[in-house]
Backbone as CSV, one residue per row, in Angstrom:
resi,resn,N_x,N_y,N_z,CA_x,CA_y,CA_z,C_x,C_y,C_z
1,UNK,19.282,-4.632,31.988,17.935,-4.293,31.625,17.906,-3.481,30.338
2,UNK,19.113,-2.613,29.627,19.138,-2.094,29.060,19.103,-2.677,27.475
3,UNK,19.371,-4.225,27.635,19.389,-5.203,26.332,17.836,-5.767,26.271
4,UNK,16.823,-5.205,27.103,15.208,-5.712,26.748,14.630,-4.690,25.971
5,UNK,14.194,-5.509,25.020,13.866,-4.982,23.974,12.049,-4.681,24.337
6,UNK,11.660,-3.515,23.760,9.977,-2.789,24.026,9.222,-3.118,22.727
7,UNK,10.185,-3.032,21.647,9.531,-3.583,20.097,10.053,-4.493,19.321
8,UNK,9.661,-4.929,18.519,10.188,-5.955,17.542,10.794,-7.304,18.394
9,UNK,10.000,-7.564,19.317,10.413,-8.761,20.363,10.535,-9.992,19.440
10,UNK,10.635,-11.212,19.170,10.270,-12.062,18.795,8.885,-12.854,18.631
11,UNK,8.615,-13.287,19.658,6.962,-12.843,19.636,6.132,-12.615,19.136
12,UNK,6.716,-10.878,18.674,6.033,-9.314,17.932,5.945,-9.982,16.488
13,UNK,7.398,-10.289,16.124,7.773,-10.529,14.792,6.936,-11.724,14.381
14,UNK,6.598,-12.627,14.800,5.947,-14.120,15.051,4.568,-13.683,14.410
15,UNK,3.682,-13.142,15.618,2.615,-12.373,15.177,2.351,-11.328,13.808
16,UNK,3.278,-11.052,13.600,3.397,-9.784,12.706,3.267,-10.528,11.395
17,UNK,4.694,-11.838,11.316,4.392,-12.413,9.922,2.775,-13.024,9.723
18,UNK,2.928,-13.800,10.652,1.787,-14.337,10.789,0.715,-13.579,10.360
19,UNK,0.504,-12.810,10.423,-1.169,-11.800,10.185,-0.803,-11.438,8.968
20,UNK,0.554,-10.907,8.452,0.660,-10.508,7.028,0.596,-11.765,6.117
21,UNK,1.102,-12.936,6.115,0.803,-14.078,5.508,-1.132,-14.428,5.427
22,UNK,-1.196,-14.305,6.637,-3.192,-13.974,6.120,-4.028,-13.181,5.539
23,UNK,-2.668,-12.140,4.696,-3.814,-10.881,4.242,-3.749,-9.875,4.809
24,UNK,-3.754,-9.811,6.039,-3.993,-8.372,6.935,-3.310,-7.479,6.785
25,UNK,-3.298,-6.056,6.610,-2.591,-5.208,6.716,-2.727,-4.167,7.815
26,UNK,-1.516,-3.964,8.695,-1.727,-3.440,9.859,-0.542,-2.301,10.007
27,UNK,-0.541,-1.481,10.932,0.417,-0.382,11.573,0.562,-0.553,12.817
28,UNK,1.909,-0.588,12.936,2.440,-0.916,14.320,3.185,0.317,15.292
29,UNK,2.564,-0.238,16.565,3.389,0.747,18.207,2.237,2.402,17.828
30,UNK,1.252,2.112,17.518,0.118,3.521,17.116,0.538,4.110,18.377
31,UNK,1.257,5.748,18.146,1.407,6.197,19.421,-0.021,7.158,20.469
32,UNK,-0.810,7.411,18.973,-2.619,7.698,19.402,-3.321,7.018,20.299
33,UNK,-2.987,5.797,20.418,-3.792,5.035,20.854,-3.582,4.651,21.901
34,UNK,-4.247,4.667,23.037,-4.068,4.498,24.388,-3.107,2.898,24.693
35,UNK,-2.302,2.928,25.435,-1.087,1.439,25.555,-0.213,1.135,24.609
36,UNK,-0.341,2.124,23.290,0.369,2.186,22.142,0.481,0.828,22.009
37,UNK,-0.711,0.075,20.893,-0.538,-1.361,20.594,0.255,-1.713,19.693
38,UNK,0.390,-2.891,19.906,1.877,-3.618,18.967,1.604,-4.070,17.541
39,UNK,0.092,-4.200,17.667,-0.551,-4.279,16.173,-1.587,-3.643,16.494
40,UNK,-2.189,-2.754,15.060,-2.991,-2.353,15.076,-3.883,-2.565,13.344
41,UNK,-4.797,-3.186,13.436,-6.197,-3.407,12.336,-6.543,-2.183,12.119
42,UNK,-6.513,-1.061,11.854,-7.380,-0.230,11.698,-9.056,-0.482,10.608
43,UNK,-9.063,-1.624,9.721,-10.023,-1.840,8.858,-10.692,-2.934,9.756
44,UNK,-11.078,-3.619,10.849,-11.759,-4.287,11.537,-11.470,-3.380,13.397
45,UNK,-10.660,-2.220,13.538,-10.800,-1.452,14.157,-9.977,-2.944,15.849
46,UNK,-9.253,-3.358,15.557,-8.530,-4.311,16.074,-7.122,-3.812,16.452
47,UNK,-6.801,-4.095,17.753,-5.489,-3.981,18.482,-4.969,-5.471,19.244
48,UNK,-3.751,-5.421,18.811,-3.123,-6.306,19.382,-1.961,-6.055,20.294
49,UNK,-2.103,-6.920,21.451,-1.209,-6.591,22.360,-0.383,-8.150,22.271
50,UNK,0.901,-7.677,22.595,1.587,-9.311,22.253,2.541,-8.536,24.426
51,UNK,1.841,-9.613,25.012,2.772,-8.834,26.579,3.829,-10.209,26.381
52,UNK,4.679,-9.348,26.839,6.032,-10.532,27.989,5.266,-11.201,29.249
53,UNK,5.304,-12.209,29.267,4.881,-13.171,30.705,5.368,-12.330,31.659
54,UNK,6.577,-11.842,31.986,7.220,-11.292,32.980,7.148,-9.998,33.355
55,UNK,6.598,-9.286,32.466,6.356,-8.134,32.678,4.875,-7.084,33.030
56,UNK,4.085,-7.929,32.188,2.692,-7.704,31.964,2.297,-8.709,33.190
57,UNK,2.945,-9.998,33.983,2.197,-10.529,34.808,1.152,-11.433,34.285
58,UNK,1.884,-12.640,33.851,0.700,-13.562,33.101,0.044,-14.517,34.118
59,UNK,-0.926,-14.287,34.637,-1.685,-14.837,35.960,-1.391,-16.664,35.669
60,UNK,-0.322,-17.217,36.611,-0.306,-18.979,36.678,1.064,-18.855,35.613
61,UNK,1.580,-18.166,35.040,2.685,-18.041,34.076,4.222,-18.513,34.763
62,UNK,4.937,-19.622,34.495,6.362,-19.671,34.932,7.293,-18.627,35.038
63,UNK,6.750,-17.584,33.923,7.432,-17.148,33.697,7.351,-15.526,34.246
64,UNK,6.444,-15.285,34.856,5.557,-13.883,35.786,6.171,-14.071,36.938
65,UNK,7.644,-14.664,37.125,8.677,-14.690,38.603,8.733,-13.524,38.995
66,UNK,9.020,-13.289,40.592,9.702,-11.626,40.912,11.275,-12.263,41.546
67,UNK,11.646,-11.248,41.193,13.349,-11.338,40.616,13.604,-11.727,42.590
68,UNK,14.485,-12.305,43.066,14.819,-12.262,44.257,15.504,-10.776,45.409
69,UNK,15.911,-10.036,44.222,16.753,-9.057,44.907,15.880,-7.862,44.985
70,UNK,15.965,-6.504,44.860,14.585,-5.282,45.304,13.380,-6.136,44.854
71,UNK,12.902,-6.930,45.944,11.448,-7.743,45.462,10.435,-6.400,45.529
72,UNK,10.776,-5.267,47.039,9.399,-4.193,46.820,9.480,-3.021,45.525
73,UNK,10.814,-2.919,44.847,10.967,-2.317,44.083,10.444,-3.501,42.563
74,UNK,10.073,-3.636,42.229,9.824,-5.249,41.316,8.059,-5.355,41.374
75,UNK,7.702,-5.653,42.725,6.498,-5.404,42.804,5.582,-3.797,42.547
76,UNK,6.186,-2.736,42.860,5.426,-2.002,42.479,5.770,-1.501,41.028
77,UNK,7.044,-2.148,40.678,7.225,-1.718,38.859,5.854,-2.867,38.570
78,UNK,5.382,-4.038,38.536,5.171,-4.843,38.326,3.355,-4.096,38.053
79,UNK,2.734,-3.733,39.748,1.621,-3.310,39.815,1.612,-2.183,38.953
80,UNK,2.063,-1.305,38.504,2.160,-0.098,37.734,1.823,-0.161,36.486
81,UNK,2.620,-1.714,35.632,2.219,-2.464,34.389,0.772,-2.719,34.062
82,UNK,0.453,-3.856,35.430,-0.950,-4.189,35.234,-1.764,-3.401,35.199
83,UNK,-1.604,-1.787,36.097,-2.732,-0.890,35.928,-2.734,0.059,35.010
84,UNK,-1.506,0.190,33.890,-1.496,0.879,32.846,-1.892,-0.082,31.957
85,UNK,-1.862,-1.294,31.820,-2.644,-2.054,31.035,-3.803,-1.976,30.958
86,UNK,-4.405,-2.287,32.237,-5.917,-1.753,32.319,-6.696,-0.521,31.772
87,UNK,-5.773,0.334,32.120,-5.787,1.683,31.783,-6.467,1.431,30.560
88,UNK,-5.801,1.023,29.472,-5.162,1.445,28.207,-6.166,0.511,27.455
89,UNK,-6.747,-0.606,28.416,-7.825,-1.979,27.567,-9.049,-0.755,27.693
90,UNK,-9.119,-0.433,29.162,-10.615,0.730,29.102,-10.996,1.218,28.266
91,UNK,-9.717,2.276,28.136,-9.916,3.397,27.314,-10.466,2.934,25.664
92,UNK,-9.527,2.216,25.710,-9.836,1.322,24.220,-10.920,1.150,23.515
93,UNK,-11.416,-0.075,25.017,-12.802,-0.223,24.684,-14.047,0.433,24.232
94,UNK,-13.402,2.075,24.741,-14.774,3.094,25.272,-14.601,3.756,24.124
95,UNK,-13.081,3.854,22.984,-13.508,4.516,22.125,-13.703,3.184,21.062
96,UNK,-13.985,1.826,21.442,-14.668,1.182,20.495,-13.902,0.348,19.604
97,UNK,-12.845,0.382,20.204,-11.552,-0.894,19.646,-11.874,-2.463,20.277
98,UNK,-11.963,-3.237,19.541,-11.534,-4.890,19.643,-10.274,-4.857,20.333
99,UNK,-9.632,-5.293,21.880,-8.772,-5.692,21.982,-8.264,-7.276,22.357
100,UNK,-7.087,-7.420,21.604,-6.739,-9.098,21.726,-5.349,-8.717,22.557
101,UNK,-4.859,-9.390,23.672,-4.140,-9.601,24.248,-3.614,-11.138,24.303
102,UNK,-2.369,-11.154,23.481,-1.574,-12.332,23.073,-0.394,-12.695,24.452
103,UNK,0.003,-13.648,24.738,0.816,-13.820,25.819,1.979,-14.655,25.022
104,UNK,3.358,-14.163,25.578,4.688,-14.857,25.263,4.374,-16.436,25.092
105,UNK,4.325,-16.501,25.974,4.641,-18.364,26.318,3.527,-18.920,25.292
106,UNK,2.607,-18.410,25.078,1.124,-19.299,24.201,1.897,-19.020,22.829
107,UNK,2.692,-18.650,22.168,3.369,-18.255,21.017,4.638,-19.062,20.878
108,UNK,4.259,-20.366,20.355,5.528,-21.323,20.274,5.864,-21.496,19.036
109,UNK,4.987,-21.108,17.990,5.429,-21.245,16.652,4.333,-20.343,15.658
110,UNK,4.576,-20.234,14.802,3.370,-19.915,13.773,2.714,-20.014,13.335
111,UNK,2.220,-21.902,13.289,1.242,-22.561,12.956,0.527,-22.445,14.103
112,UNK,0.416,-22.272,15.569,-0.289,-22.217,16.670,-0.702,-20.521,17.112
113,UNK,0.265,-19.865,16.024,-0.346,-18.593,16.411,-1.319,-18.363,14.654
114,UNK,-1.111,-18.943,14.020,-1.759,-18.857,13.131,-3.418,-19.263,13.311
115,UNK,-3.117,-20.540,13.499,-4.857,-20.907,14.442,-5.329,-20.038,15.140
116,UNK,-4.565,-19.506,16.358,-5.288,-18.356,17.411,-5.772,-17.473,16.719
117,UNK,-4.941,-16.634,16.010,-5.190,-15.298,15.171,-6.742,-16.035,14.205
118,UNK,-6.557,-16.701,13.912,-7.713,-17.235,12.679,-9.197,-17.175,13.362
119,UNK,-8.872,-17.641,14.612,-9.809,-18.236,15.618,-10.561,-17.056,16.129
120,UNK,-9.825,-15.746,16.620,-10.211,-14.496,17.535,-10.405,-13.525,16.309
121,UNK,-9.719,-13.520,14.780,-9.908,-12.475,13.954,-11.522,-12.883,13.136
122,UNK,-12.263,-14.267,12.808,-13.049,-14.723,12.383,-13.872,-14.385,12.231
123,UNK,-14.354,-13.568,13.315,-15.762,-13.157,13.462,-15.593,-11.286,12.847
124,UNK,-14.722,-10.847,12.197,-14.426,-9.548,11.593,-14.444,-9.680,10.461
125,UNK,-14.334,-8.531,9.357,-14.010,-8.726,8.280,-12.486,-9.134,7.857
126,UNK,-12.447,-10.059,7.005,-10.967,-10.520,6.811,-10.566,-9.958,5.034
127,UNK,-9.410,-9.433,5.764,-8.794,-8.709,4.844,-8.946,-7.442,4.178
């Protein structure tokens, strides 16, 4: 467990070029900010969350398995995630942040995260 990485996942990096190739300029892992997001817009006031399927619990996800061995230890690491997530979308919201929550598996390349990002950032100011 000690080789899972919390930042600069692949994923992260995916997303990251991706938004800088469109212009955007962002600051990343904001430790201010409630869930400490993985991107952060501060000029359209935008957070991005990029979760692991497996960790964050991607509802219908292959990849949101519980491990076979401490399944009750697994499950309540598991429930603990989802409700600090929640936590952290609330709070967000209430002080008035846009949040986008990106999932592993929907991130197969850059041209498909490029569309998404284009698609959910659109309605903000760009750039």
């Amino acid at each position: 467990m000690s080789r899972i990485r919390s930042k600069d996942t692949r994923p992260e990096k995916l997303v990251r070029s991706v938004l800088h190739r469109m212009g955007y300029r962002f600051r990343l892992h904001v430790k201010d900010l409630p869930g400490k997001p993985d991107v952060v817009l501060p000029r359209s006031r935008t957070v991005i969350f990029v979760h692991g399927c497996f960790w964050h619990r991607h509802s219908g996800c292959k990849y949101a398995y519980v491990p076979k061995s401490r399944v009750e230890f697994w499950n309540r690491k598991f429930e603990q995630n989802v409700k600090s997530d929640g936590r952290a979308l609330h709070e967000l919201h209430e002080l008035g942040w846009r949040v986008i929550t990106l999932w592993e598996c929907e991130l197969p390349d850059a041209e498909t995260v490029g569309k998404m990002l284009s698609a959910l950032l659109s309605d903000h100011d760009s750039v």
